[in-house]
C-alpha positions in Angstrom: 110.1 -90.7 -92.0 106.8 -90.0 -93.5 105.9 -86.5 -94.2 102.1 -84.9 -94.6 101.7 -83.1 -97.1 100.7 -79.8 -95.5 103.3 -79.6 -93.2 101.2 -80.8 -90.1 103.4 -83.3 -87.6 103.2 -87.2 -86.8 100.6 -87.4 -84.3 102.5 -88.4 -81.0 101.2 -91.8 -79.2 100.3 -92.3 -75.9 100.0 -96.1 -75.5 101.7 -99.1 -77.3 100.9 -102.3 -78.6 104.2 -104.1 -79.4 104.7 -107.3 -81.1 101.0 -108.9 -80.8 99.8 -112.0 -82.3 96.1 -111.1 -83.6 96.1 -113.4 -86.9 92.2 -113.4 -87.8 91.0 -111.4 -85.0 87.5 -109.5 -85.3 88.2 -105.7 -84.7 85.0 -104.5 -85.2 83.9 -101.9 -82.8 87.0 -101.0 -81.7 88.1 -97.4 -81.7 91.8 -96.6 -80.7 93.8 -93.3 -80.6 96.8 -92.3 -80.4 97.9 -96.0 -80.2 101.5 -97.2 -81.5 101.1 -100.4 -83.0 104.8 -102.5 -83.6 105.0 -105.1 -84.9 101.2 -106.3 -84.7 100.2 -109.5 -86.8 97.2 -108.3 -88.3 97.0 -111.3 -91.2 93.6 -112.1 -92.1 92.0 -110.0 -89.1 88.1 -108.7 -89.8 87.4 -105.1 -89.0 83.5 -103.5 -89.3 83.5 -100.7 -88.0 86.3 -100.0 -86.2 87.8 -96.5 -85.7 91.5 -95.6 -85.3 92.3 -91.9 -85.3 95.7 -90.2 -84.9 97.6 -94.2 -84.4 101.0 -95.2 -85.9 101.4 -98.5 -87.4 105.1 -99.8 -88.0 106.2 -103.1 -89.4 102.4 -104.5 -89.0 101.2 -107.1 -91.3 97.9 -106.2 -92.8 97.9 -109.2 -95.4 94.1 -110.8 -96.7 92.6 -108.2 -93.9 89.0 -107.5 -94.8 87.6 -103.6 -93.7 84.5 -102.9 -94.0 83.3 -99.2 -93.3 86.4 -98.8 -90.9 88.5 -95.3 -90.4 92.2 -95.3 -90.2 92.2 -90.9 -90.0 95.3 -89.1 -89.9 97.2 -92.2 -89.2 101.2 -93.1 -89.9 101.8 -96.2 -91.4 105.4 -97.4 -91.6 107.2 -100.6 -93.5 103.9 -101.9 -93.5 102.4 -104.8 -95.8 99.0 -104.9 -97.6 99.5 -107.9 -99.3 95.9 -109.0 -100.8 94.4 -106.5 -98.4 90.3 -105.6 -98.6 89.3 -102.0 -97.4 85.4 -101.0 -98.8 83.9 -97.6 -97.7 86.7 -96.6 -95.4 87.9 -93.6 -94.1 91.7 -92.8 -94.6 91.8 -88.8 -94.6 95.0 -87.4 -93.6 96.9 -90.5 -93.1 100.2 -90.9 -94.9 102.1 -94.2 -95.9 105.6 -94.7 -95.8 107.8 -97.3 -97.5 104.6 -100.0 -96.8 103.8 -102.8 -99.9 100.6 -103.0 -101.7 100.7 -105.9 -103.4 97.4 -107.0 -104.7 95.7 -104.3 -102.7 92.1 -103.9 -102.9 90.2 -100.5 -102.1 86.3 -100.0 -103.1 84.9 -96.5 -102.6 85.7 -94.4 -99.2 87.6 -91.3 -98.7 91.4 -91.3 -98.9 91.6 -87.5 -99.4 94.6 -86.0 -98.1 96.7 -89.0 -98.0 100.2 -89.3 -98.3 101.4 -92.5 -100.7 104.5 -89.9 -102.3 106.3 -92.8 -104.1 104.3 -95.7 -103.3 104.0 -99.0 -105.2 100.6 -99.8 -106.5 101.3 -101.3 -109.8 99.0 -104.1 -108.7 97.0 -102.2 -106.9 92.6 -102.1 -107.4 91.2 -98.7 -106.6 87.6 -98.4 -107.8 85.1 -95.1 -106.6 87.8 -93.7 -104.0 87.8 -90.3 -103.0 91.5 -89.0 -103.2 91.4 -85.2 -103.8 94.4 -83.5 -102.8 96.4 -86.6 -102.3 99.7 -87.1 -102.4 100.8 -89.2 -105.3 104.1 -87.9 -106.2 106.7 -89.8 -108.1 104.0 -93.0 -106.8 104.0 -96.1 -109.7 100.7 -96.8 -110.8 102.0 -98.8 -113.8 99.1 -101.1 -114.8 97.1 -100.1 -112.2 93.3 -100.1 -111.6 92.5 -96.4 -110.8 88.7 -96.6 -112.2 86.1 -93.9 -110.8 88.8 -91.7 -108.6 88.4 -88.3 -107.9 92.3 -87.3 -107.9 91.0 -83.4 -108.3 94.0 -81.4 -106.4 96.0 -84.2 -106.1 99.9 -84.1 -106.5 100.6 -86.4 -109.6 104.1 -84.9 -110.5 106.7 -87.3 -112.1 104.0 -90.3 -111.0 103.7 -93.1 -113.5 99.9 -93.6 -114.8 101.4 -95.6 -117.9 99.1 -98.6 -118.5 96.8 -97.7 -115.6 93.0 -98.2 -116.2 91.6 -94.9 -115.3 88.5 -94.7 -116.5 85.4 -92.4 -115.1 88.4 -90.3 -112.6 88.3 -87.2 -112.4 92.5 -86.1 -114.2 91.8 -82.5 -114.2 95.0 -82.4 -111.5 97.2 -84.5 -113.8 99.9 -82.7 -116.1 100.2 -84.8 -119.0 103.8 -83.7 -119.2 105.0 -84.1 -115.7 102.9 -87.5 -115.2 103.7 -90.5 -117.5 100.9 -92.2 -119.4 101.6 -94.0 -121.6 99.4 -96.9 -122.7 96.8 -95.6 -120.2 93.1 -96.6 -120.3 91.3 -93.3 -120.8 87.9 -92.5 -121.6 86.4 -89.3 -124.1 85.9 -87.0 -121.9 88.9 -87.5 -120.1 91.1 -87.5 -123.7 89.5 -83.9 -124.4 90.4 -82.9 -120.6 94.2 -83.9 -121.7 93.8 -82.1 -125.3 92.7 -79.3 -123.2 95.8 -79.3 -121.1 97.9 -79.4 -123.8 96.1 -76.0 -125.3 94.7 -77.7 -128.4 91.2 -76.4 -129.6 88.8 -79.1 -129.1 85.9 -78.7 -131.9 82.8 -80.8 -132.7 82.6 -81.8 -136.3 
C-alpha cells in the first residue's frame, strides 16, 4: 500500500470506474474527485486540462498518453504503467505512486512537490524543469536518468541511486553525497562545490 510521506491517509473514493475501454479518448476538461479508477485503458488518451483531485488509479494503463497542463493532486496511483507517457506543466502535488512502471516516461516542467515515488523505477525516465521539493525519492533508481533543471530542495534522497543521472541546473542541496549513490553522475560547477561543501572541504578561489 502506498504511503504519503507525512503521514496523511489514502483519500477514500466515492464513485468507481471499473474496467473501461477509453484507448485515445480526449479528457480535456474533465475534472473528477474522489473517483476509483480500475482497471481503465487509458493508452494513447489526450488530456488538456483536465483535473483529478483526491482519485485512485489501480492497474490503469497510461502508455503514449499526452497531458498537457492537467492536475492529478493528492492522487494514489497503484501497479500502474507509464510506458512512453507525456505530462508538460502538470500538477502532481501530494500524490504518491506505488509499485507503477515508468518506462520511457516523459515530464516537462509542473509541480510534483510532495510526491511519493519511495523506490520507483525511473532509470529511463526524462524529467526536465519539475518542481519536486520535498518529495519522496527514497531508495528510488534514477540510474542514467534525465533529472536536468529539478528543484529536489527537501527532498528525501536517502539510499536513492543518482549514479549516471544527468542532473544538471537541479537544485542537490537535499542530497547526502554519502547516503545517495552518484557515481558517474552528470553535474555542473556549482553543484560540484555544493557536494564539496557537504563533504566539509574548504572551497577557495585561486
Amino acid at each position: 500500500m502506498a504511503d504519503r510521506k507525512h503521514g496523511g491517509a489514502v483519500p477514500p473514493t466515492e464513485t468507481e470506474i471499473n474496467a473501461e475501454d477509453w484507448d485515445g479518448e480526449d479528457l480535456s476538461g474533465q475534472h473528477r474527485t474522489r473517483v476509483a479508477f480500475v482497471e481503465v485503458d487509458l493508452v494513447e488518451a489526450t488530456n488538456s486540462g483536465g483535473v483529478f483531485e483526491e482519485c485512485t488509479f489501480r492497474d490503469v494503463r497510461f502508455n503514449a498518453s499526452t497531458h498537457t497542463d492537467a492536475a492529478f493532486v493528492n492522487c494514489t496511483f497503484t501497479r500502474c504503467s507509464f510506458f512512453d507517457a507525456s505530462f508538460e506543466r502538470c500538477k502532481f502535488v501530494g500524490s504518491v505512486f506505488d509499485r507503477c512502471t515508468f518506462n520511457l516516461l516523459k515530464v516537462t516542467g509542473g509541480d510534483w512537490s510532495f510526491v511519493g515515488l519511495a523506490g520507483a523505477d525511473l532509470r529511463t525516465a526524462v524529467l526536465t524543469g519539475v518542481r519536486m521539493r520535498e518529495a519522496d525519492l527514497t531508495g528510488a533508481n534514477c540510474q542514467g536518468a534525465t533529472l536536468r533543471g529539478i528543484d529536489l530542495s527537501g527532498a528525501w534522497l536517502h539510499n536513492a541511486d543518482l549514479s549516471g543521472a544527468d542532473l544538471r541546473d537541479s537544485d542537490l542541496t537535499a542530497v547526502d553525497p554519502v547516503a545517495t549513490q552518484l557515481k558517474g553522475a552528470i553535474i555542473d560547477v556549482e553543484q560540484a562545490v555544493t557536494f564539496a561543501t557537504a563533504l566539509g572541504l574548504d572551497v577557495r578561489p585561486e
